[in-house]
N, C-alpha and C positions, 0 to 999 in steps of 0.2 A: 257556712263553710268558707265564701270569702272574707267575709269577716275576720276568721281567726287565721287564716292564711295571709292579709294585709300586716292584720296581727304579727304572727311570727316575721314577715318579713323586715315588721322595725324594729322587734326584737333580738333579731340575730343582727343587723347591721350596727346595734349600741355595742357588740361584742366581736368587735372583726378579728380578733386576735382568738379567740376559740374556733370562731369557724375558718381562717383560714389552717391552724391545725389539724382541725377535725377532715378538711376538705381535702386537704395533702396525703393524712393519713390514708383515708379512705380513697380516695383516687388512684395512690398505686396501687392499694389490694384490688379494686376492683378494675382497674387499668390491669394489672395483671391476670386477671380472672379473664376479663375479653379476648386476651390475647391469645392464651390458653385456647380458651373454648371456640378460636375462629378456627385453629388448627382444627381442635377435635370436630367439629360441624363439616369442615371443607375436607378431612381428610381421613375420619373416621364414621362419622354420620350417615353423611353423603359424597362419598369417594366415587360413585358409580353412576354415570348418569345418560343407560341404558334404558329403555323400558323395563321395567318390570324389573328393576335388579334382585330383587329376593329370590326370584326364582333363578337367578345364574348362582352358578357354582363351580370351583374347579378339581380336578380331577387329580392324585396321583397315587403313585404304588409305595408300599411300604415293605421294609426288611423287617421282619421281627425280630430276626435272632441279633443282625448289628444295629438295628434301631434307627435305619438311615429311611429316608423320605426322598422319593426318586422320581425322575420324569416316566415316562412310560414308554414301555416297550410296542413298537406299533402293533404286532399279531394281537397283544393283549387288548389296544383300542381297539380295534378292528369288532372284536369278541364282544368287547363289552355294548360298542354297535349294536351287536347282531343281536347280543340275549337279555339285555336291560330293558322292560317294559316301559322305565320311570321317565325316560326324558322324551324331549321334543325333537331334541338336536344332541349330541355330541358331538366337538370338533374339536382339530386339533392346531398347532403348532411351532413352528422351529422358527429362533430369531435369525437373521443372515445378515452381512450386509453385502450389497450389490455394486458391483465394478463399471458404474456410465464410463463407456467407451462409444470411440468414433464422434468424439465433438472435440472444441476445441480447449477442454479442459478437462479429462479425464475427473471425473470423481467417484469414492466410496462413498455409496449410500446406502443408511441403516433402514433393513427392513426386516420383512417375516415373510417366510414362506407357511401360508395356510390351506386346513381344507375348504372346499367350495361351499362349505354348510358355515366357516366361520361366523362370516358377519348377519347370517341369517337366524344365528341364534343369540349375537347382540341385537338383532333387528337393527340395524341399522342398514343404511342402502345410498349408494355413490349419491352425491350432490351435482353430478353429470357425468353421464353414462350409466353404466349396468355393470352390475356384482359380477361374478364367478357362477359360472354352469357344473353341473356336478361330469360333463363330459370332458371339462378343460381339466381335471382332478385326475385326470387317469394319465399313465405315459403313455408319452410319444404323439398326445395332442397338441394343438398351436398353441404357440407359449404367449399367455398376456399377462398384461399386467396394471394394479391401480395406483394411481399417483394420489399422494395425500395432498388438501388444498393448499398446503405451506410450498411443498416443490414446485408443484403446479405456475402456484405465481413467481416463484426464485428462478425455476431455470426456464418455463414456458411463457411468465410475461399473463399468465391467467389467459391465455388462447384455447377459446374453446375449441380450435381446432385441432386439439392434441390428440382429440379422438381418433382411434387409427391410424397413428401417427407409431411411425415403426424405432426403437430405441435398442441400442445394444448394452447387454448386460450378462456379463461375464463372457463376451465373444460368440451372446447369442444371441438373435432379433426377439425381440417382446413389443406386441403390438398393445398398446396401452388399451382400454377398452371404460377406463372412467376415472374419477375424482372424487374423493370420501370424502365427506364434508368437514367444515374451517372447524366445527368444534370437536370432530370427533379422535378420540385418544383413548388407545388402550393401556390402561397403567404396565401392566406387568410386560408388555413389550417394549416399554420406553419411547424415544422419540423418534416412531416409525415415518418412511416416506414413500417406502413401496414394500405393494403386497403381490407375492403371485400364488400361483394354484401350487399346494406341492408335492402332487404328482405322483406319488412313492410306487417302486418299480414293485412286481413280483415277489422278487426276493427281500427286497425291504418292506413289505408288508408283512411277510412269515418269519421277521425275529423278532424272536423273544429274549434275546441274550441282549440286547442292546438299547440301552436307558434312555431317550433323548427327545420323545415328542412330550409337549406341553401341553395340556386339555381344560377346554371348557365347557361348560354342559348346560343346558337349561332344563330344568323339571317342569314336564307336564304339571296342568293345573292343578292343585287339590293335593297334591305330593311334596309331602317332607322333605329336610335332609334327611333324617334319620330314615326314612322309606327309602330313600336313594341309597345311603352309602348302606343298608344293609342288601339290597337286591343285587348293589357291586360286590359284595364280601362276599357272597353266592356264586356268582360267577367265578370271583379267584380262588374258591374251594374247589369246582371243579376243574378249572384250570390246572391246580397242582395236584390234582389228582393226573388227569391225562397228560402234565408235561412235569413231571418231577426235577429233571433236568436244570431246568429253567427257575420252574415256580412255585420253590419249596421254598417258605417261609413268606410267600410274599401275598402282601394285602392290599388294602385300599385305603385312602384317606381323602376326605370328602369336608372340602371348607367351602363355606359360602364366598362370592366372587369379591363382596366386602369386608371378608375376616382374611383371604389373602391379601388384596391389598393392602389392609389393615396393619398384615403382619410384616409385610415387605417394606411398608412406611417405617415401622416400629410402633404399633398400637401401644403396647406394655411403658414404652416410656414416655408417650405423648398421656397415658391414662395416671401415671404416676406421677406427672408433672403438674397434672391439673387437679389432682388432691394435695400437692404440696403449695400450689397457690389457691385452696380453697383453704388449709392452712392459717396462710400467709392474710388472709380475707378476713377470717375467724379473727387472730391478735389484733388486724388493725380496726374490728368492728368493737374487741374488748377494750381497746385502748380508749373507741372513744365512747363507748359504754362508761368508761370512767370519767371521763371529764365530763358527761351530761352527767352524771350522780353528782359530779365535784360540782358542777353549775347550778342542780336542780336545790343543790344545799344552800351553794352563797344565795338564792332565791327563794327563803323561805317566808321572810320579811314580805316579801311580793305577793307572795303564794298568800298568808296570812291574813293580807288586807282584802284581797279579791274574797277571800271565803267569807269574810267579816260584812263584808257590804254585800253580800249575796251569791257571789258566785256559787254554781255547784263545781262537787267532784268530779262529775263526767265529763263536764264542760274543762275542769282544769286538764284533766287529765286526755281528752281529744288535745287542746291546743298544745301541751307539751308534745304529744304525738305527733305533732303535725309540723310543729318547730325540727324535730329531729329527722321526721324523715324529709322533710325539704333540705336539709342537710347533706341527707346519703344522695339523696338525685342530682343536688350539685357538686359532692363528690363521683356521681357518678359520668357528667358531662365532662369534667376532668379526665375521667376515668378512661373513655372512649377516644378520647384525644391522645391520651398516652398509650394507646391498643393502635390508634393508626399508626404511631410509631413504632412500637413492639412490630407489627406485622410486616411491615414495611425493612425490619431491619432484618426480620427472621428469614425474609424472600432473599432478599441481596445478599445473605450469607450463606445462600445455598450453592455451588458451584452447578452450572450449566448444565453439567454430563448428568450431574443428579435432579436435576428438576424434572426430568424425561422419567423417575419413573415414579415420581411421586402423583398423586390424583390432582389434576387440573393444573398439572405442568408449574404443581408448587405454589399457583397463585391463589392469594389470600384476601379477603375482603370481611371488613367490617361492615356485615349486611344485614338486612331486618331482623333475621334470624338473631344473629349477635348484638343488637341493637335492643331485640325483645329480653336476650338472658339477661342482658346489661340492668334495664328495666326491672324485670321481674329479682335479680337478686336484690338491686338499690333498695326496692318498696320493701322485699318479704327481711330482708337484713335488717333496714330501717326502723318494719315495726320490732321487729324482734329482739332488738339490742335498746331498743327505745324502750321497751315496753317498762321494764325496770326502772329507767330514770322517772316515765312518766307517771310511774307509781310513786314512787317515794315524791315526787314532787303534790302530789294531789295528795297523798294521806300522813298528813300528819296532825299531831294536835296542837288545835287553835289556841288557846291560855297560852302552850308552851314556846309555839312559835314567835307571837309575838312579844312574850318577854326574853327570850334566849333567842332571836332570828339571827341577830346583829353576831353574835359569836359563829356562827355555821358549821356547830359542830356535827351535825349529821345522824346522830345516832349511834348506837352500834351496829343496830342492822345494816345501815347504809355503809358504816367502815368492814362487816363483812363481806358484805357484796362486792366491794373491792377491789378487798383483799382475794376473793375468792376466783375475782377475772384475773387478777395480775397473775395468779397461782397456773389458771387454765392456760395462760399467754405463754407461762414458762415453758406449761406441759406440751402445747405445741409448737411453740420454737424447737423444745429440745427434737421431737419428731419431724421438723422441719431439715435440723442442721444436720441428723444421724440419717436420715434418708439421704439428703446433696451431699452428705461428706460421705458414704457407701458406694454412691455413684461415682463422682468426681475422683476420688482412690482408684475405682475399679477402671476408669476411662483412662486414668494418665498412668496404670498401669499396662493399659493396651497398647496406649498408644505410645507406649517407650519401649512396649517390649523390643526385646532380641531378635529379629528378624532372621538372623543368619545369613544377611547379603549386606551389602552395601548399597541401595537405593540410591543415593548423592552419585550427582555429575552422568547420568545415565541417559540415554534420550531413544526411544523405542517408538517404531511404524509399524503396522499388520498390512501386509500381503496377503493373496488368496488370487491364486492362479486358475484362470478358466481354463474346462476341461475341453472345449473348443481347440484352444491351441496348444495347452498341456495337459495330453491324455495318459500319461505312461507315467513312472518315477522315474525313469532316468531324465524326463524333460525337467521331471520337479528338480530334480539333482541336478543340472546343468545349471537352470537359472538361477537358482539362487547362488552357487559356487560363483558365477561371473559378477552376483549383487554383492556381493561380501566383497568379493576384490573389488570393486567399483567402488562403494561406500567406504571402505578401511583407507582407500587411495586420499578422504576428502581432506583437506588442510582443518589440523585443531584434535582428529581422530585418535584415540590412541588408542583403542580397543575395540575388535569389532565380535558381533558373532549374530547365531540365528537360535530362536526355540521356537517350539509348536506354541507351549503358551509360557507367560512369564508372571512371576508375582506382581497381583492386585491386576491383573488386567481384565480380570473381568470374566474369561471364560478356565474352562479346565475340563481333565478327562479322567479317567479312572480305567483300570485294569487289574482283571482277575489275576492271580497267580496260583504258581504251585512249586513249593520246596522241593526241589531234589532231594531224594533218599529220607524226607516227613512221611508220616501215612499219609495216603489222599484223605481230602476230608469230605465229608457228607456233603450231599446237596444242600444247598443255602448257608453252607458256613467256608465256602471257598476265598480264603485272603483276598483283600485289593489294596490297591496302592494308586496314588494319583500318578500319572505316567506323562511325558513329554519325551521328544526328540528335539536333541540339541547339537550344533557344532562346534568345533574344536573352539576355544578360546569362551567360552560361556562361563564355565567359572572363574573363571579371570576376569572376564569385564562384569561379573557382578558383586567379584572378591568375595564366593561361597568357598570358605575353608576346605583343606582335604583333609581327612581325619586319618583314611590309611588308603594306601594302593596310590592308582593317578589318576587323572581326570581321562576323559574323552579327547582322542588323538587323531592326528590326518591319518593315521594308520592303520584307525579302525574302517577300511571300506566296505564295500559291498561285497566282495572275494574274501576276507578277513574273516576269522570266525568270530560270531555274536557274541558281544559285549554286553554290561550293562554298570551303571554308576546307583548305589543306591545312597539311601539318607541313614543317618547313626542310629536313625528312629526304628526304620526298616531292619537295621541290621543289629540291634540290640533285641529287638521284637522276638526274631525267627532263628536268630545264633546266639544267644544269649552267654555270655564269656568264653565265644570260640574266636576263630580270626574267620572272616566273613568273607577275605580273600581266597576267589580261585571256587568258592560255591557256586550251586548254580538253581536257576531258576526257571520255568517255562511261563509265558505271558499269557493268558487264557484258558480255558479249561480242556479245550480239545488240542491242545497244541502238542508238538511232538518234541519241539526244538528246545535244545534248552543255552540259555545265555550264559556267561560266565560273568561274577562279581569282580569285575578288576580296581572299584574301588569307593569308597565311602567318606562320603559329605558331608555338614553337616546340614542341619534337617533347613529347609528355608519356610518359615513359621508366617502363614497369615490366617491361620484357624481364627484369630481374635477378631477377625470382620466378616468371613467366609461360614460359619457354622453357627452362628447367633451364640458367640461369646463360650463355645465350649471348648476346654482347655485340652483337648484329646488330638495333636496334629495325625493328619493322614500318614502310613510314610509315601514314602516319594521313589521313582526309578526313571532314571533318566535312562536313553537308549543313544547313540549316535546317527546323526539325521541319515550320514551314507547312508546306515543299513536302514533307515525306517523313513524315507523321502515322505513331505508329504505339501497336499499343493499350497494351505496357508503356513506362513509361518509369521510372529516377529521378530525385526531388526532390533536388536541392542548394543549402543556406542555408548562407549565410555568418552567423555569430552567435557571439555572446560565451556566448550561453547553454547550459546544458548538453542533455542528451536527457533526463534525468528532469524538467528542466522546461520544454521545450519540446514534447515528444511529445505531453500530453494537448492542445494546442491543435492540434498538427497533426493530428491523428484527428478533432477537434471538426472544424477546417476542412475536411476531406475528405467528412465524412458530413453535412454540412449540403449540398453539391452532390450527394450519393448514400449513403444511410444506411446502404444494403448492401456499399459498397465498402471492405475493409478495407486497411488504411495497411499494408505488412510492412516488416520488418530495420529500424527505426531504429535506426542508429548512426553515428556518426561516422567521415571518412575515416582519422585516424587509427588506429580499431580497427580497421577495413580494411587500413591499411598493417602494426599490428601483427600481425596474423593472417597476413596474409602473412610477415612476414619472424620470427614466434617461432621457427619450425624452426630457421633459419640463428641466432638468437638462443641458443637452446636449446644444438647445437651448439657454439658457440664458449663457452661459458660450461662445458660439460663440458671441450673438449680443452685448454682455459684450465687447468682442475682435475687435467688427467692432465699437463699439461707442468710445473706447478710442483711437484706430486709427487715425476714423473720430475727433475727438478734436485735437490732435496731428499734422495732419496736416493742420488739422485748424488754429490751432497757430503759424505752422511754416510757414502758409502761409501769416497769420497778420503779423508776426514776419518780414520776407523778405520785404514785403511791406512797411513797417514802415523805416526798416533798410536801404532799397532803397531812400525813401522819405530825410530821413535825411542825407542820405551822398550826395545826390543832394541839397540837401540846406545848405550846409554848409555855402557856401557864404556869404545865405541871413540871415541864424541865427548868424551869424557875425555881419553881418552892423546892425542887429537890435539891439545888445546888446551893439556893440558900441552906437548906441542912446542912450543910457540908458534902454533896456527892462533887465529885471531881471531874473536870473536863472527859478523864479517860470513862469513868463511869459513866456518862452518858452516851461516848461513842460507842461502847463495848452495847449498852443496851439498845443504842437503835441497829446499829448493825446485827446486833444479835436477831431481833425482830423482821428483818430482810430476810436475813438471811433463812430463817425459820420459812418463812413465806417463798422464797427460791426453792428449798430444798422440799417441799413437800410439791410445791409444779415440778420438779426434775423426775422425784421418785415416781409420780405420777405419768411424764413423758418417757421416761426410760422404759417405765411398764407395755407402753402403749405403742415405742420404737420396737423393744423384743415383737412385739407381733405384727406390726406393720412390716418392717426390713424382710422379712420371710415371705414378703411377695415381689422382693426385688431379684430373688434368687434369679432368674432365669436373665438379666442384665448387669452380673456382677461377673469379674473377671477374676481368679485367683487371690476372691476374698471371701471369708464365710458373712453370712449374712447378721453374726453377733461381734463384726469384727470387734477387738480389745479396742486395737489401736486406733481404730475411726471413733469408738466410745469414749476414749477415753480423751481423743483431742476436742471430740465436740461440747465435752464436759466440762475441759479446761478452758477453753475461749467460753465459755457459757457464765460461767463461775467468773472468771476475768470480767466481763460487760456486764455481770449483776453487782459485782463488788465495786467498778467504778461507777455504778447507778445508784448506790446506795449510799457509797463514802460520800459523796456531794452532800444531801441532805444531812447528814451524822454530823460532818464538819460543820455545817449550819447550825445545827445545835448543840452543837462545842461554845460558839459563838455569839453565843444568846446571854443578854444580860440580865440578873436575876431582877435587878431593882426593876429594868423595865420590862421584865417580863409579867411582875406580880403588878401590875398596872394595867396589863393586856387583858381586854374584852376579845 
């Protein structure tokens, strides 16, 4: 075995112009494949790195009749507590963030309020101090709370004296009681820094009207999901029996704690990515599957002499083996090199906000595991695509070889074999370029769409006032009326206003309704509408068009009768060619009051990032903040000015009204919108990478084939043009012959795209998954780089001279 290994290695160095092709070739398929597959390992594999992660799970309720997937209703967790035999633990939920007060830098810090069973059904437990009691779980107990080991050293200095250490947070003492440890990270909370007990009163433990805790569960040993979420469909059966009210149509939906995060990451594109670079893998292993057949040909003279003086066939046909897969391994050391790049570039193009909720805070590594795929494809590809050259190089006939070596013309079987990869290379390019051109359509159709606001020159803070020292609305209502006049005051300002929440920011709400003078509708088919309170001047500093009536006015106060603003969405919905003006609505199901429509919007659209690409926007009702105070809200200024120099006045102007109150997230709409939409950004800019690859080698693989074809027929396009065939008669025939050979890879990728593209369905935006128009572009740049892969060699044998061609051995 060293022997024919020293062998090949002086073999392949008399040919450095083959293998540094071959090595290039191969190094980005397989450089691409690592890259791929560090993601799918670090963030689909093993996303979770709990004990025991198979048995976490998470929990949520479902609408049947509108089809929506919901947080839960706390009575409903409670229940499922009480009558679910399956788990060990169920916990729950809610993200917050926390207002550090009383030092000398107020800050908003992102955290969760959990139950006291949280981290004990991650198993995990503080890295100094001690978890949550299930007594600190209950109201009106002493409020503590855990620092993550990241705050810990940021504002503590890593003092382990922080224990018992009293902090104020939101205008209330929380006595710190421990420190989670440096690794631990909960994806679907993002990049937490304090956790407290959260406590839920009386009354917020018996609604069932109200969507918003988050649950994770761990199943007893020995117990399914499928045993879980049907012992939960049990309990929501008799749920909606005893509360019709509530919990008609609603069920359960039960994913494992690695298929959410999974799906939160974006499994579906990160899984589709890496069959379009295994693709990509396939043409550049056919590519040089060709050129070891072209090589194993010019070497038959070789081959010839070794059988003659003794060699055997196993013996040849090992050390061609062995020449070719030492090949893919040094295309694969390549390979890994261009993956530390890939990874490296993939990280840094993640923005900040987003790496908090991706698994392992985005970080990526080319690690043994990736190192062994690396490995284990270079060998198993190597024999596999070798195994053909290594044939036709050991079996031929002796007599024939040595009198015919020196021509190399291979056969026919060998110009099938070919012929038959460069066909297969078409057939997956074309699958290659109708998948990225599906995507990339659907993404820059997202991300152009029509928003219906103006995001540019915007620059937005979140407030959230403690109920310490703002308990009532009217205190909500004072302070912020003084932060608006404060902030509008600042130099550069030309627009100011307040909303509950604002597009792409991250959070949002929803609200029942009911039509004045509609029939009431049945339990579980009662309308909603995403809902916010806004102040005067909102649609102006976000330039949301009025379509009919006016906007939200200083007019409409608390004494005023109830207003409301909806979207064109809402009011083509429910008024369908009436005027929408002057209708009325009640907010909730028990409610008595009803609003008056004084005027319509139009719809402000970010469904394309908020509902996993479904083209169905919510509508929308805005309310005026007078009549609906509430204690968070965000600041949004229209201004030319940046946020590095607009922020310290905005901080200035907020602690001049409350010196304790800290300002958080200033950023701009458009970091909001890019945040939202870099994943889809990210994405197209890779499949962008793998499609022009895959053409690329596409062409260099028509290109070699062609090139092949006509340096073995030099002879006969001699004797032909001696007869009289003409320059054009030879081009029409080898083009014709390409072309033949394209068109039967196309018919055959086209076949094999109609059935692939139908699993992109659920990551396409406002395009069917047969689109014409992406078919028919990916066909004409296909066609375009096959015609100028073939004209090359055709003009070559335009070029060919007969006298010395009929001279040519």
């Amino acid at each position: 075995m060293l022997t024919d290994l020293r062998y090949a290695l002086r073999v392949l160095r008399k040919s450095p112009g083959f293998v540094l092709i071959a090595v290039l070739t191969l190094g980005i398929g397989i450089g691409s494949n690592t890259t791929v597959f560090s993601l799918v390992n670090s963030w689909l594999i093993h996303p979770v790195d709990f004990p025991e992660p198979d048995s976490l799970v998470t929990l949520w309720e479902t609408d049947a009749k509108k089809g929506w997937i919901n947080d839960v209703a706390p009575a409903n967790f409670f229940d499922w507590r009480a009558r679910s035999a399956m788990f060990e633990h169920i916990a729950a939920w809610n993200v917050t963030d926390f207002d550090l007060s009383g030092v000398d830098e107020p800050e908003r810090i992102h955290g969760a309020e959990v139950t006291a069973n949280f981290f004990d059904a991650l198993r995990v437990h503080p890295a100094l101090g001690r978890g949550f009691s299930p007594k600190e779980d209950e109201p009106g107990s002493g409020r503590v709370v855990l620092l993550s080991y990241g705050l810990w050293q940021r504002r503590f200095a890593s003092d382990p004296r922080v224990l018992g250490k009293n902090l104020t947070l939101g205008g209330e003492k929380f006595t710190v009681i421990g420190v989670m440890p440096r690794e631990f990270h909960f994806t679907l909370i993002g990049r937490a820094e304090m956790w407290t007990p959260l406590a839920l009163t009386e009354k917020q433990r018996a609604a069932r009207d109200q969507h918003w805790l988050q649950t994770v569960a761990r199943m007893k040993p020995g117990v399914s999901p499928q045993q879980a979420a049907a012992s939960l469909a049990s309990v929501m059966t008799q749920l909606e029996s005893q509360y019709p009210d509530t919990n008609t149509n609603e069920g359960i939906r039960l994913r494992t704690l690695s298929e959410e995060i999974g799906r939160h990451t974006g499994s579906n594109a990160i899984l589709i990515s890496f069959g379009v670079v295994a693709c990509v893998l396939l043409i550049a292993c056919a590519n040089v599957a060709n050129l070891m057949l072209a090589r194993a040909t010019g070497r038959q003279r070789e081959v010839a002499v070794r059988l003659a003086i003794g060699a055997g066939r196993a013996q040849l046909m090992r050390q061609f083996l062995i020449e070719n897969v030492l090949v893919f391994l040094i295309a694969a050391a390549l390979g890994v090199t261009l993956a530390f790049w890939g990874v490296d570039w993939i990280e840094s193009s993640i923005p900040y906000e987003n790496k908090g909720y991706l698994p392992h805070y985005a970080v990526l590594h080319v690690d043994l595991a990736t190192l062994a795929y690396t490995l284990a494809i270079a060998v198993f590809t190597g024999i596999l695509f070798g195994l053909t050259p290594a044939l036709a190089g050991s079996k031929l006939d002796l007599n024939t070889a040595l009198k015919e070596g020196s021509r190399g013309s291979g056969g026919r079987a060998g110009q099938r074999m070919r012929k038959t990869l460069v066909a297969a290379e078409v057939a997956l390019a074309v699958v290659v370029l109708v998948a990225s051109g599906l995507l990339i359509r659907s993404f820059v159709l997202a991300v152009n769409i029509d928003t219906g606001f103006d995001r540019h020159n915007v620059i937005t803070a979140r407030l959230r006032l403690p109920e310490s020292r703002y308990s009532k609305p009217s205190d909500f209502a004072g302070f912020y009326t003084r932060a608006l006049d404060r902030v509008r005051s600042i130099p550069g300002v030309e627009s100011a206003a307040e909303s509950r929440y604002i597009p792409f920011g991250g959070e949002s709400a929803g609200v029942e309704f009911l039509v004045d003078g509609q029939p009431e509708p049945r339990p579980g088919e009662v309308p909603s509408a995403s809902y916010t309170a806004v102040t005067p001047a909102y649609f102006q500093t976000l330039k949301i068009p009025l379509i009919q009536g006016r906007f939200v006015s200083g007019q409409d106060g608390p004494g005023s009768p109830k207003i409301v603003v909806v979207s064109d969405v809402l009011a083509n919905r429910y008024w369908p060619g009436a005027n929408p003006l002057g209708k009325r609505i009640r907010l909730g199901r028990k409610s008595t009051e009803n609003l008056t429509v004084v005027g319509v919007v139009r719809q402000v659209n970010e469904t394309a990032f908020i509902s996993g690409f479904e083209d169905h926007p919510q509508p929308q009702i805005y309310v005026p903040f007078a009549q609906a105070p509430a204690a968070e809200m965000e600041i949004v200024l229209r201004t030319n000015a940046s946020v590095a120099a607009l922020a310290p006045s905005m901080r200035s102007a907020i602690r001049e009204i409350d010196k304790d109150q800290p300002l958080g997230r200033i950023r701009t709409l458009d970091q909001l919108f890019t945040e939202a939409t870099k994943p889809y950004v990210i994405l197209s800019q890779v499949m962008g990478f793998f499609a022009l690859v895959a053409l690329f080698l596409a062409a260099i693989g028509i290109y070699g084939v062609m090139a092949y074809a006509v340096s073995s027929r030099t002879q006969e396009f001699g004797i032909r043009m001696a007869l009289g065939a003409g320059r054009r008669d030879v081009l029409n025939l080898v083009l014709g012959q390409g072309l033949r050979l394209v068109g039967i890879g196309m018919i055959a990728g086209l076949a094999a795209s109609f059935a692939v593209s139908r699993t992109l369905r659920s990551l396409l935006f406002r395009i069917t998954p047969t689109d014409p128009g992406t078919f028919g572009v990916v066909l004409s740049i296909l066609i375009a780089a096959a015609l100028l892969a073939i004209c090359i060699p055709a003009w070559r044998a335009t070029r060919i001279d007969p006298n010395a061609a009929l001279r040519y051995e």
